[in-house]
C-alpha positions as CSV (number, residue, x, y, z in Angstrom):
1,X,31.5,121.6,54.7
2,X,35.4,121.6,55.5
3,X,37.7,119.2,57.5
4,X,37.1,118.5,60.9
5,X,39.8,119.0,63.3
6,X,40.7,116.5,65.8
7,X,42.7,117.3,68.7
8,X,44.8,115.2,70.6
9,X,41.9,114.0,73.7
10,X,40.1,112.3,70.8
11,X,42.8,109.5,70.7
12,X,42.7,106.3,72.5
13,X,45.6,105.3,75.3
14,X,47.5,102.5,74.5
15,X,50.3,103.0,75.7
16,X,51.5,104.4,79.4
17,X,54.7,105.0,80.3
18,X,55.1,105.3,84.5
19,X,58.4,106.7,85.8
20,X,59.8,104.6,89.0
21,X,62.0,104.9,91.7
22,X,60.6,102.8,94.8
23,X,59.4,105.8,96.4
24,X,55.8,105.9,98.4
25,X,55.6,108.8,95.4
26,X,56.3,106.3,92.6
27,X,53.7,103.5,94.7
28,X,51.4,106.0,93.9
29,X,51.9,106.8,90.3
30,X,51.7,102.7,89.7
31,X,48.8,102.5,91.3
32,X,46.9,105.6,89.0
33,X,48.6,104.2,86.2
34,X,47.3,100.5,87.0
35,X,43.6,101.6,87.4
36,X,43.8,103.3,83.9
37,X,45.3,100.9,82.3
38,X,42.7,98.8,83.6
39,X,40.1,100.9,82.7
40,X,41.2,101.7,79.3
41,X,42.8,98.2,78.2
42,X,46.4,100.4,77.5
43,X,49.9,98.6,78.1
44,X,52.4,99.8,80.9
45,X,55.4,99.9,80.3
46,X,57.5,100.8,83.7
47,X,60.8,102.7,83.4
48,X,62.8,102.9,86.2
49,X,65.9,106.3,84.7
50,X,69.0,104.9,86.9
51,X,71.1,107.9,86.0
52,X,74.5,108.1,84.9
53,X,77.3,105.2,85.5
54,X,79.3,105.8,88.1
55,X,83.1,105.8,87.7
56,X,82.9,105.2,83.3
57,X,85.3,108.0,82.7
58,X,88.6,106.9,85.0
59,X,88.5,103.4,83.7
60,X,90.5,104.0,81.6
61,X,93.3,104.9,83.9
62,X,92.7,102.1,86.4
63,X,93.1,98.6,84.0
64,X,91.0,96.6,81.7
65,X,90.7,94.2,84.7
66,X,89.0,96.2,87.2
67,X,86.6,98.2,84.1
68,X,85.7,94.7,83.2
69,X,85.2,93.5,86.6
70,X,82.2,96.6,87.1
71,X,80.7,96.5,83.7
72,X,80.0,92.7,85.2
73,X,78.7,94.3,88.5
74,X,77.0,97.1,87.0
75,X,74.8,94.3,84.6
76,X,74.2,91.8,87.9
77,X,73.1,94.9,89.6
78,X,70.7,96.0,87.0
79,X,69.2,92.5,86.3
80,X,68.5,92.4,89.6
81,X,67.2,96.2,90.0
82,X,64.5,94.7,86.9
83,X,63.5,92.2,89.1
84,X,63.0,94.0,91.8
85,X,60.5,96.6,89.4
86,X,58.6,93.6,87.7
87,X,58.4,91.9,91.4
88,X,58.0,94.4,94.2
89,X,57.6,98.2,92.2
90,X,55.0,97.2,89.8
91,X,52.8,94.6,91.9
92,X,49.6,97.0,91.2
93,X,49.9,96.5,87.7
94,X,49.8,92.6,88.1
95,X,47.2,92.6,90.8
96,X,45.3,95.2,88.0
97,X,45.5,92.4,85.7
98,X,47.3,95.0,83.2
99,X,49.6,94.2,80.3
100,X,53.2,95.4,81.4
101,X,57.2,95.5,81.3
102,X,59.7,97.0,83.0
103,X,62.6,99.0,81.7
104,X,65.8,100.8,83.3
105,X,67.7,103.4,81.3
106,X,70.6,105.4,82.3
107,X,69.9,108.4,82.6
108,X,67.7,111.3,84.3
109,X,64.7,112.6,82.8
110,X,66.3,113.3,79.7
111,X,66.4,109.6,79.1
112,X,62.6,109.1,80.6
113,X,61.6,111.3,77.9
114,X,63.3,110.0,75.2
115,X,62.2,106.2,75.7
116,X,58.6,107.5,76.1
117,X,59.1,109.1,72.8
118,X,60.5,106.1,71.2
119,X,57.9,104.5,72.2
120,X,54.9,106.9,71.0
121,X,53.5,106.9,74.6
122,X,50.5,108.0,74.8
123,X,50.8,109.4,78.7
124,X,54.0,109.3,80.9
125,X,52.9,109.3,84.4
126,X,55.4,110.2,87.7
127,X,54.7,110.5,91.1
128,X,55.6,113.8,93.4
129,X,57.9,113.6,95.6
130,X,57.0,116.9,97.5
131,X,60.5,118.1,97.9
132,X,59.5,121.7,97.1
133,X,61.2,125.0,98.7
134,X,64.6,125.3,98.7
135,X,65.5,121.9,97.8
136,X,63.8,121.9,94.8
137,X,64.8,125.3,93.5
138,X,68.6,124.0,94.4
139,X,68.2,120.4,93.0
140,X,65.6,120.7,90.3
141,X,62.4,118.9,89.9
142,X,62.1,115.1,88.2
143,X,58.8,115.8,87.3
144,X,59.2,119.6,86.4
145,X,61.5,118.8,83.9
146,X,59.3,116.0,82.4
147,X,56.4,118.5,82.2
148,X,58.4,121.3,80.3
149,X,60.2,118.8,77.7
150,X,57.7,115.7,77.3
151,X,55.6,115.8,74.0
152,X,52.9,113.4,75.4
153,X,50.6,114.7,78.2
154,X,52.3,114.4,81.3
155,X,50.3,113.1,84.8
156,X,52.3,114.3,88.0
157,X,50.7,112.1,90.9
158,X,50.7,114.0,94.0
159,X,51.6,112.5,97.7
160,X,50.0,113.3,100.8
161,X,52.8,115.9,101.7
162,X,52.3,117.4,98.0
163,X,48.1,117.8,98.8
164,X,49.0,119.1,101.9
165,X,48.5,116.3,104.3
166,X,50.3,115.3,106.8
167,X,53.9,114.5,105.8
């Protein structure tokens, strides 16, 4: 008799990784993510992709003073933006009883990617925001993107709009 393969479904989740914004889209990704984690015993970890840093490239031309006084602001503001995840964002997780932590990374899903990745995630979980149309063929899709370039399985939670409810 030969090897048995194994796929991928046979592994256990430990680890979930659940993309944030403070949307009702995001709410809902939480939420899923909380009830498997609770179900499954895995770890959240709640990563919140902030984008790019305003303004980092004229610094240089305005003065050491005023680049120092926003990389001050910029860390206040994202201290506080953590808080605001572990407090407010991520409440189902808490009220779940599930192990988890909050991150922020700059960046757009590029950077959601690669700290699921550096992480071995198991699952990376987003929420919908239903744009769709012509916004979304303009704009681009959060989620699309994750789903193309992600190496772990990739959970888009849909809204109402998105199911075609009411919106």
């Amino acid at each position: 008799m030969g090897a048995v393969e194994t796929d991928e479904t046979d592994r256990p989740i430990r680890l979930i990784v659940v993309g944030i914004d403070g949307s009702d889209g995001s709410a809902l990704a939480v939420r899923w993510a909380a009830r498997v984690a609770g179900a499954t015993g895995a770890e959240v970890v709640a990563v919140h992709a902030l984008g790019s840093q305003p303004f980092t490239h004229g610094f240089p031309f305005v003065g050491a003073t005023a680049y120092d006084d926003w990389q001050v602001a910029w860390k206040e503001w994202r201290e506080q933006m953590l808080e605001i995840m572990e407090t407010s964002w991520c409440r189902p997780l808490a009220e779940e009883g599930v192990a988890f932590r909050v991150e922020a990374v700059d960046g757009g899903p590029e950077a959601l990617i690669e700290r699921a990745n550096s992480m071995h995630a198991d699952m990376l979980v987003v929420g919908r925001r239903g744009r769709g149309g012509f916004a979304e063929l303009v704009l681009g899709s959060f989620s699309h993107q994750l789903v193309h370039h992600a190496e772990q399985p990739v959970v888009v939670v849909p809204n109402d709009r998105s199911e075609g409810g009411a919106g």
